[in-house]
C-alpha positions, 0 to 999 in steps of 0.5 A: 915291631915296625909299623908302616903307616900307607896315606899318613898325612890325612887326618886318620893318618895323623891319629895313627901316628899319634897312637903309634908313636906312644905304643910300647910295642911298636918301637919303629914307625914308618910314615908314608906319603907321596905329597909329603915325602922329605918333610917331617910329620910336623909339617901336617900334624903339629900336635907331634912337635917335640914328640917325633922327628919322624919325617915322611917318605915315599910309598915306595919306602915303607917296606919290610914292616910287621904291619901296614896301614892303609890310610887312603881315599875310599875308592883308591882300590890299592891294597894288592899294591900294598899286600907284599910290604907285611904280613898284617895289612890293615885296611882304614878305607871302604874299599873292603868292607861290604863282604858282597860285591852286588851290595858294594855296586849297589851303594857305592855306584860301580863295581868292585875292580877286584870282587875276588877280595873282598871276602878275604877281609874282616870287618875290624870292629873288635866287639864284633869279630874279636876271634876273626881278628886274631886269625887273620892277616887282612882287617878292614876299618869300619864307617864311623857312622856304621861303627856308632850305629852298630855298637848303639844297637848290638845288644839289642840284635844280640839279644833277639828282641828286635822286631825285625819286619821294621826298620830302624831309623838311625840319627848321626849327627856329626863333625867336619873332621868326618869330611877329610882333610881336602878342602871343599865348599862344604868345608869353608868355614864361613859355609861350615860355622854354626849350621846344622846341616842335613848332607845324607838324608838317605843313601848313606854308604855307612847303611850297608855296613850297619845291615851286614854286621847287625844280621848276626844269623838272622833276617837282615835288618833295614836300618834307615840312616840319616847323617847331619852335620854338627857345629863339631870337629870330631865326633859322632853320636848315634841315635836309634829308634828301634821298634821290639817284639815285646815290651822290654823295661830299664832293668832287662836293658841294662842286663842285655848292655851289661852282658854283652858290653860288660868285659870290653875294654872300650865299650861304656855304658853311660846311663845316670839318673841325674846330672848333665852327663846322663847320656853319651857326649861326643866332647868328652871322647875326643881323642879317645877310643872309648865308644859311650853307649845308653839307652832309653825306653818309650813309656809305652815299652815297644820302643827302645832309643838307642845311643852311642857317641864316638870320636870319628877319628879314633874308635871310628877310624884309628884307634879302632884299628891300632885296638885291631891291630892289638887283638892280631898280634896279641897284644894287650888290647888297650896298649898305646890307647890309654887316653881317656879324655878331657873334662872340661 
């Protein structure tokens, strides 16, 4: 395998290296980026010293690969550009996404350069689309805040217990890691250090993901997302309050977590009666592609609280799309993600 690596001196870029680099089926990897080209990887991503001396080149040099990842800015729109330097292109951005080009104006403000697209992609979160994935040439990431969202709540949809005619309302609290790797006002530390910060009340673009992939056949669901911002680097935890058709206890949640979460290699049910760790913490996943799933249930039994943490970077964006990448090419689905993490 020879695996290029298309914007690889981002941060998601980074963590596809890191991944990549430690794959036992990708012995060659080829990191792109037109800012960089000539210096080592080193020189953005330090935790590769004395792994690689990869050195980065050009777009132009990334060529005659088995698979291609598109580590760009939302909006960049060059995947067509790409499409020619492998059979397999795995798209990290939102440019292909949202299946519906009405929805993608919508939420994003203007219209999709090239509409034709967009159902010509899948939407790469293995736990939803595992068969989709192993047929297809063109994968696209998911939002890490769509992608905690949706792994907290999929059972519950899955399960048809949902009260569909009320939203559900959705807390992401996040770190600065979410923000890229440009520099801005928000993310000068004396603005950044110890605040808890509303930046997306509402109108979050992470939304329409969440309502597209949790539709699973029936009325689309309204899910009302607000995104704020933590004292963290990496990681998102994702709280759900949703609202069911009936009363539901601990012991049928459990069987509906279990039965659809049961054999993924990725997917934990965090849920202990005592102890600090009860519940998901996005500190213990860092640099992991684990997603830490729970739930609770109000005592008046019509309101399920759904959690899930994730780190951003990996089962929000890289690891997700190397364990993507894993299910097209028929691989074992956890190779080169093999990290779990450190405690404390």
């Amino acid at each position: 395998m020879r695996v290029g690596v298309i914007g690889a001196g981002g941060y998601a870029g980074g963590e596809l290296l890191r991944l990549l680099l430690g794959h036992p089926e990708v012995p060659e990897v080829v990191a792109g980026s037109e800012s960089l080209a000539g210096k080592p990887v080193t020189v953005a991503h330090p935790n590769l010293r004395k792994r690689t001396d990869l050195q980065f080149v050009g777009y132009d040099d990334v060529r005659e690969c088995d698979v291609v990842f598109l580590s760009l800015p939302n909006g960049s729109h060059r995947a067509l550009e790409f499409a020619d330097r492998a059979p397999i292109v795995i798209d990290l951005s939102s440019d292909h996404r949202l299946r519906e080009p009405h929805e993608y104006e919508r939420w994003y403000g203007a219209a999709h350069p090239h509409p034709q697209e967009l159902g010509r992609w899948t939407y790469g979160i293995p736990e939803l689309h595992r068969d989709e994935i192993g047929k297809t040439n063109r994968i696209t990431g998911a939002g890490c805040n769509a992608t905690a969202t949706i792994l907290a709540l999929l059972p519950l949809f899955a399960a048809d217990i949902v009260d569909r005619s009320r939203p559900v309302v959705v807390e992401c609290k996040v770190g600065s890691s979410e923000g890229g790797r440009e520099p801005g006002e928000d993310s000068h530390h004396p603005e950044r250090a110890g605040v808890v910060r509303s930046f997306s009340p509402v109108g979050h673009r992470h939304t329409a993901e969440a309502e597209q992939e949790l539709q699973l056949g029936g009325a689309r669901p309204r899910i009302d997302l607000s995104v704020t911002a933590v004292e963290l680097v990496r990681g998102v935890l994702a709280t759900a309050h949703v609202y069911t058709k009936e009363t539901v206890d601990d012991k049928r949640l459990w069987r509906i977590y279990r039965d659809r979460y049961g054999g993924e290699p990725f997917v934990r049910i965090v849920k202990e009666r005592s102890g600090i760790y009860r519940y998901p913490e996005p500190k213990l996943l860092a640099g992991t592609n684990f997603a830490d799933v729970s739930f609770a249930v109000d005592p008046r039994g019509d309101r399920i609280v759904a959690l899930c943490a994730i780190d951003n970077l990996v089962k929000g964006a890289a690891g997700n799309a190397v364990q993507a990448m894993n299910v097209a090419c028929g691989f074992d689905e956890d190779a080169g993600l093999e990290f779990v993490g450190l405690h404390p």
